[in-house]
SETINU-520366 format. One record per residue (C-alpha): residue number from 0; chain; x, y, z. Coordinates in pm, 1 decimal. Layout:
<recs>
[NUM A [X Y Z]],
...
</recs>
This chain:
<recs>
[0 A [0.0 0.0 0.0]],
[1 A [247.7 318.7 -146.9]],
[2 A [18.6 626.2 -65.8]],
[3 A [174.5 819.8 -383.1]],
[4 A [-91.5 1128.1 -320.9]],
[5 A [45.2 1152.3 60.0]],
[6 A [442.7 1116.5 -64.1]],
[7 A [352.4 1397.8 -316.0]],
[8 A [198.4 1617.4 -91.2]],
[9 A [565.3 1567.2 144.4]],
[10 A [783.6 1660.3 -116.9]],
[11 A [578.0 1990.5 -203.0]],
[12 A [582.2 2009.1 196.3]],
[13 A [955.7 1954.5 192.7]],
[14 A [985.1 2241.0 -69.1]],
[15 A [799.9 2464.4 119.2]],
[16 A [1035.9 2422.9 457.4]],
[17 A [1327.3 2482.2 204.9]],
[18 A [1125.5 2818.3 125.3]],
[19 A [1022.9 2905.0 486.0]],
[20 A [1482.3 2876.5 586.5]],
[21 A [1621.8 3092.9 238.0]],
[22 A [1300.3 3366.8 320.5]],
[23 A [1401.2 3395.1 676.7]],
[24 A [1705.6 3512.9 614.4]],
[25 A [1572.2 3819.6 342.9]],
[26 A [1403.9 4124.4 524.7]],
[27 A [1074.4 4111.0 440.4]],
[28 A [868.9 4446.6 401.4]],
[29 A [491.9 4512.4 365.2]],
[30 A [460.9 4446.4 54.4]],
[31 A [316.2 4136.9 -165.9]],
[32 A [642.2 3919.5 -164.3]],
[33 A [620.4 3958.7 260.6]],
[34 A [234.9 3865.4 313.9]],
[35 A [283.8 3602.9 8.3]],
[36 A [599.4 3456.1 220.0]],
[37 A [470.2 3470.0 563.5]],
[38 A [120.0 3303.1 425.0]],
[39 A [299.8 3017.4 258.2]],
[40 A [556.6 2955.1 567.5]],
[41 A [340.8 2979.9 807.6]],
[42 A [250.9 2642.3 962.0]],
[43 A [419.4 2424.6 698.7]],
[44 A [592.8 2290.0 1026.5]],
[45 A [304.5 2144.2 1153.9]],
[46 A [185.3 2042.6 862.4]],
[47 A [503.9 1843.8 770.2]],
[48 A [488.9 1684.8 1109.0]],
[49 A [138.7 1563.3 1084.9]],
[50 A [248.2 1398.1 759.4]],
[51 A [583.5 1239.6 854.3]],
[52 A [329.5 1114.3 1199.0]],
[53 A [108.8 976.0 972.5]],
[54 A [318.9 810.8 728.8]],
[55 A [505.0 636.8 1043.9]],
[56 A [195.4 537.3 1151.9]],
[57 A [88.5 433.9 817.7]],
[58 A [401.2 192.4 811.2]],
[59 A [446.8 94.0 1143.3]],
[60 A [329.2 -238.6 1120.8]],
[61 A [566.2 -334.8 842.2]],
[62 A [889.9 -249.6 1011.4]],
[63 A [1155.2 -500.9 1154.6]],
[64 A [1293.7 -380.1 1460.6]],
[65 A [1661.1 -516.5 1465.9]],
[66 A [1749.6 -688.3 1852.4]],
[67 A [2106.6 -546.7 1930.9]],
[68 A [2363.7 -759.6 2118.6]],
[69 A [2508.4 -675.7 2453.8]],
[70 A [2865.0 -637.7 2472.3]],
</recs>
């Protein structure tokens, strides 16, 4: 079960964190490139954490946990 709509919607996610790091670092005014900016950058945090939670979730159940030796 490959959830290609939810791995889209990550990398345009992923794209939009990349955005929300270079715009921090140019001073942003009052004009349409600022509200624009801040709009986009907002949350997209959140929102990529609710994805990656979900995904994990998602694939929990198929994941081999590896047992580690004691030395």
């Amino acid at each position: 079960m490959f959830l290609h709509y939810i791995h889209n919607l990550r990398g345009i996610i992923i794209l939009l964190v990349v955005f929300a790091h270079a715009v921090a670092v140019v001073p942003q005014g009052d004009g349409d490139f600022g509200y624009l900016s801040r709009s986009f950058t907002a949350n997209v945090s959140v929102i990529f954490t609710v994805i990656a939670g979900y995904l994990f979730a998602v694939l929990l159940d198929r994941y081999q946990f590896k047992k580690i030796s004691n030395c």
